[in-house]
Structures are given as structure tokens and as C-alpha cells.
C-alpha positions, 0 to 999 in steps of 0.5 A: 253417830254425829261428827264435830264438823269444821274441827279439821279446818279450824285445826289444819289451818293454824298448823299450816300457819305456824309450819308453813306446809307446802301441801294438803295434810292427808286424812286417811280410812281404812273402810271395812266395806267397798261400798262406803266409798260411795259415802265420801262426798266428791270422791274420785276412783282411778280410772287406771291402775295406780300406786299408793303414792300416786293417790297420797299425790293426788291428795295432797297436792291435786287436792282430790278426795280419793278412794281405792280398793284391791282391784285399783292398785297395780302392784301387791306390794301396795295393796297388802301394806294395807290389808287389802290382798295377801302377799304373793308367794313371789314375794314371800319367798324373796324373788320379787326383791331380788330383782332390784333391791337385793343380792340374793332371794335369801336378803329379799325374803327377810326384807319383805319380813321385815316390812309392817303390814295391816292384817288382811280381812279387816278392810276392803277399801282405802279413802283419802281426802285433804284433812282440811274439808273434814270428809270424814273422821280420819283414822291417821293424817299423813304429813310431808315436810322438809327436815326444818318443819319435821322437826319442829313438829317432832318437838311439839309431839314431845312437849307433852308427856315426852318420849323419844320418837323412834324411825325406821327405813324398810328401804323401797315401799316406805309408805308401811314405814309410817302407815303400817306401823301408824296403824299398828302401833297408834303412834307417830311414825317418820320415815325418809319416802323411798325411789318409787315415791319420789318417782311416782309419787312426786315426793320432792327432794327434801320432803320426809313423810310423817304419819300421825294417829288422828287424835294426836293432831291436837296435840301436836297444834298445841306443842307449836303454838306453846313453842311459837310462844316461846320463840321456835318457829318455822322457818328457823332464823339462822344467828349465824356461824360468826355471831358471839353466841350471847346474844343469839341464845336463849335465857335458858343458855346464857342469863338463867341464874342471873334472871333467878337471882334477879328474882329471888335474890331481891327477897333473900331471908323470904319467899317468892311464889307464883300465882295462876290458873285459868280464866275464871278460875275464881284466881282474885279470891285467892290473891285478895286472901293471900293479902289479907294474911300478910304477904305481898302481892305482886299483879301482872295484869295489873303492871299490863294495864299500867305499861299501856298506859297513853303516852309510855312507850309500850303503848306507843309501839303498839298505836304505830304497829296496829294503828290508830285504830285499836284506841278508844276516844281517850286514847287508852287501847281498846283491849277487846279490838286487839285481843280479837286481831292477836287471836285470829293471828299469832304474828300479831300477838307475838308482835304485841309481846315484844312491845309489853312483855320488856317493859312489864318484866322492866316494872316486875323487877322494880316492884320486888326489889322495892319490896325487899329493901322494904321487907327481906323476908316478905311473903310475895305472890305474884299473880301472873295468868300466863305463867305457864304458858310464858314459861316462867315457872323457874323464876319461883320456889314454889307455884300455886295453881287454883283449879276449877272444873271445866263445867264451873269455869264455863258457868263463869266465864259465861256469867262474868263476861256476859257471853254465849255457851259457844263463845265461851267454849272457843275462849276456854279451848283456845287456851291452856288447860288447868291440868296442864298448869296443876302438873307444875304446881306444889299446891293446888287450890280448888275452886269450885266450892264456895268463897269460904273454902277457898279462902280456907284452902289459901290460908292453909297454904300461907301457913305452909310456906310462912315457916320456909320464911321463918329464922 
């Protein structure tokens, strides 16, 4: 079965961009049969007996491709963590942790209990690779960063469908704290790396050790990049013990109901909705038809172009920050040349808000309030693409998604802009998904049909939210 090459690379390098990671995420399989090792490009085998952790070392800061049977390593407690040999009775029995790490053989038998351990007779040997050179399709990756960086990826597992994340110390042998229970529980697992970690294994100080089900590697790039967006970032500015708090926290925590008022306030006896979706979703159609019925219609891409313009301020900060460069010959800036420099680089792109987003919030505000002196029970659409991802849905009573399959939104994306099949595919996958806005929505307009249905499906939508405006 063919594999998506280069996946890893693309995906490995923007995490350690937005965590800044300090060594090799480590891709981990389990192999059913000793001689698929020989199928693992550039693999080392030890020449010496070894500990698991020496090989995760090895992996992550040597940068080798590793592989291990029963036979290489030195102790069974590393073996038999991962199902490569059973238990000895010295160790069943509590002897073997008694030495050291317990008072008596009674606590060191319920301690190698209490140790998780994949089931022996299902594999024979274990491969270990940097993630980044895609070797093979992993079955887990193994993560080691310090408490900031954890946490912050802790938080990016938890922004889709959350629950909480649970931990657990065995004590020494900590690897089957994230390995093993990785394995045996298709989750996430975090775990402080124990003494013989650090001793041979060459786990720093301040380093924890994350262990994460491969497939869960997208999503956790996703959640970074959404709290990138929204200013949670790697390494975590500090505002200081003596700051006056209200001007280091968030909207969330100090001008929330301001900004709501700001926004709903301006239209008291009316309604003011939200309008997105995705790229090529048809989102034009139904904003023309909301305002062909009567409501007012309030367009952030357009109050973008307008805050650009030569000569305004936001397009002045933007010309001294990325150079003069990024203008066309009539001074107006040459869109596809930023988009291209902010899509390779997220820094850049959030340098770009700073300079925009201010002033078309600044020009939004305006345009409402003149609405509402004009009209205080106006029907206002306000068309924002990146409303989700800007998280700006509390500013709304109600939002509106217009979906489209994933099949007709490449179709036009391809046709509209007169792009490659591939081109089309990195645009739509470097964005947000319509199932990820739909799960904010109180209405969902789908587009996949003709024009007709649209339109019809939008007018149906004003009827419901005409009588909310009605005395």
C-alpha cells in the first residue's frame, strides 16, 4: 500500500516553528517480523546491548534511524514494556524492585503491576526514526519538551472536541507511561521521564516526555496554529508581576461585554449576524441575496482592500515592514506576492494582522454605527471569511455557515482562479475546515446545488431572522 511521502516533513517542520522544540519528534513501529527492520532506509542496529532510552537519544538528538529486537536490549524491563519478552519471575514477584526503588518485595510486586505493557506475541522488533524523514508510516511519535512548550501542545490537543488529559508516574521505567499506555489506549500520554532517563537516556532537566497516536499529529498542528493566531505562542511572553492587568489580558477577560455592546448596541431594535465559510464556497451568492431582500450588508474583505489603500496608514506600515517590494507599479500591494511570503511564514502573517486588523475593526465599528443611526432595526450581514478562525463569533446573535462539499469547493476553487488540481488541494488544506465553522453555525446554507437553491435557502433564512427584528 502506498504512503503520502513528504507528509511528515511538511507537518514536523511547522510544529517545531510554532514550539520551537529542541530535538527530533520521534516516529515509532512496532514490527510484527524482525526482518522488516531490513526495510527501514538507513537503519542502525546497536552494536551493544542498550536501554530504550538510549535509542529514543539516539533518535532524537543524534539524529539516527534506529532499530531493536529482544536480543539488543540489556534489561527485560525494556523489552517486555514493549512485548517484546515476558516478564521475569524476579520481577513478577517484586524482587527486582526492591533493590532499589521499594521497602519491601510486597511494594515492588504491586509496582511492576502497576506498570502498562504491550501484550507479548504481537511483535518482535521495534523501529525508531526521526519523524521529519517520513521512514515509515509511525504508529505513535514521541515528543520531549519543557513545561511551557507541553503545555501549549496539551492546549492544541484540547481545542478540538476537548476532554481532559490525564497523567501518570509509574516511578523508574517512565517510557510505559507514555509508550504503553500511547499503545494501549490510542491517546495521548504525558509523563515526567524517570532517573534512568535522564541518566542514560539524556533527558535534560526541564524536559517532559509526550507520547502521541500518529494520527493525532494533525490535530495538534492545528490547534497551535488556531492559538498562534489568537496570540498563544511559544515562548510565553511574560507581562510581568507588577503590570496593571488591563493592559496585558486578553478581550476575553477585561473588554468583552464592551466589544459586544460595541457591536450589538449600535443596532438596538435589530439584528447583527455573521456571514462565512470557506474558499469557494459560492459565499458572494448568498450575500448578494441577503441584500437583494432588504438587509444591510457589511463586507470585511472589502473594508481590507479599503484600509490598503496608498497612502493609509495600514498600508504604509505593511510597505516599511516587508519592503517596497511587495507594491505593484501604482503603488497598490501586490496581494499574491504577500499571501505567498505570510503563507510560508506565520511571524509574517501575524505581523500583517497587526498592521490590518486595528484598522478594519476601526472602519467596521463605523459602518455599524452608521447603519444603526440610519436604521435601529436593520437586518446586518456582515460577511467576515476568517471569522472563525478570528474568533470572532461572540461578537454575533446568530451565524450563518455556507457549506460546500469538499469535491465541489476544489472544482471551483481550480476554475475561479485558474489553478492546478495540487495547487488547489495545498490552498484548501492549509485552511479551516467547513465542518470545523458548521459547528458554530445556527444556520447552514449548502451550496452545492445550483444558484436557485441557494438563493432560496438564504431567503428562508431572512424569513427566520426577519421576525427576531420585528416590534
Amino acid at each position: 500500500m502506498s504512503r503520502e511521502k513528504g507528509k511528515w516533513e511538511t507537518l514536523v517542520r511547522r510544529m517545531e516553528r510554532l514550539l520551537r522544540l529542541r530535538s527530533f519528534p520521534v516516529a515509532m513501529k512496532m514490527m510484527e517480523k524482525k526482518a522488516q527492520l531490513q526495510e527501514v532506509p538507513f537503519l542502525r542496529r546497536p552494536e551493544n546491548k542498550v536501554s530504550m532510552c538510549q535509542l529514543i537519544n539516539l533518535v532524537r538528538n543524534f539524529d539516527w534511524t534506529v532499530g531493536a529486537d529482544a536480543q539488543d536490549f540489556a534489561l527485560p524491563t525494556c523489552s517486555c514494556i514493549l512485548g517484546l519478552s515476558e516478564l521475569p519471575a524476579s520481577h513478577k514477584d517484586g524482587t527486582f524492585r526492591s533493590i532499589v526503588w521499594t521497602q519491601t518485595k510486597a511494594d515492588g510486586k504491586r509496582y511492576e503491576a502497576a506498570i502498562p505493557r504491550i501484550k507479548t506475541g504481537h511483535y518482535e522488533a521495534v523501529a525508531m526514526a526521526p519523524l521529519v524523514y517520513d521512514p515509515f508510516e509511525p504508529d505513535i511519535v514521541l515528543i520531549y519538551a519543557n513545561p511551557a512548550q507541553m503545555i501549549l501542545l496539551i492546549n492544541a490537543l484540547q481545542f478540538e472536541d476537548y476532554e481532559v488529559m490525564q497523567f501518570f508516574c509509574v516511578g523508574e521505567s517512565s517510557c510505559s507511561d507514555v509508550i504503553a499506555r500511547c499503545y494501549l489506549e490510542k491517546k495521548p500520554f504525558l509523563s515526567i521521564p524517570c532517573y534512568g532517563e535522564r541518566r542514560y537516556g539524556h533527558a535534560q532537566d526541564d524536559e517532559l516526555a509526550m507520547a502521541l497516536p500518529a494520527g493525532y499529529m494533525e490535530k495538534a498542528l492545528r490547534g497551535l496554529e488556531v492559538l498562534y493566531r489568537r496570540g498563544v505562542r511559544y515562548p510565553i511572553s511574560q507581562a510581568g508581576a507588577e503590570a496593571e492587568l488591563a493592559r496585558v489580558l486578553p478581550v476575553a477577560y477585561t473588554t468583552l461585554e464592551e466589544r459586544v455592546e460595541k457591536v450589538r448596541g449600535a443596532i438596538p431594535k435589530g439584528i447583527v449576524a455573521g456571514l462565512t465559510g470557506v474558499i469557494a464556497s459560492g459565499k458572494s451568492t448568498v450575500s448578494k441575496t441577503f441584500l437583494d431582500l432588504g438587509a444591510q450588508l457589511i463586507d470585511f474583505d472589502l473594508i481590507a482592500h479599503q484600509v490598503v489603500e496608498p497612502g493609509k496608514p495600514a498600508h504604509n506600515d505593511v510597505v516599511k515592514f516587508f519592503g517596497i517590494q511587495i507594491c505593484l507599479e501604482d503603488g497598490t500591494l501586490d496581494r499574491k506576492k504577500i499571501s505567498d511570503i505570510v503563507f510560508k511564514d506565520m511571524e509574517k502573517r501575524k505581523k500583517l494582522e497587526e498592521f490590518t486588523h486595528p484598522r478594519i475593526y476601526e472602519e467596521f465599528f463605523r459602518q455599524l454605527k452608521e447603519i444603526g443611526s440610519q436604521d435601529p432595526a436593520a437586518i446586518v450581514i456582515v460577511d467576515i471569511p476568517l471569522l472563525v478562525e478570528l474568533n470572532l463569533m461572540y461578537l454575533f446573535e446568530k451565524i450563518i455557515v455556507v457549506s460546500v462539499s469538499p469535491e465541489t469547493q476544489k472544482k471551483r476553487l481550480m476554475e475561479r482562479d485558474g489553478i492546478e488540481e495540487q495547487e488547489a488541494s495545498r490552498i484548501i488544506a492549509s485552511q479551516l475546515s467547513v465542518k470545523d465553522k458548521k459547528g458554530f453555525a445556527d444556520w447552514v446554507i449548502e451550496n452545492d446545488g445550483t444558484k436557485e437553491d441557494t438563493k432560496e435557502q438564504a431567503a428562508r433564512v431572512f424569513e427566520e431572522i426577519t421576525p427576531a427584528t420585528q416590534p
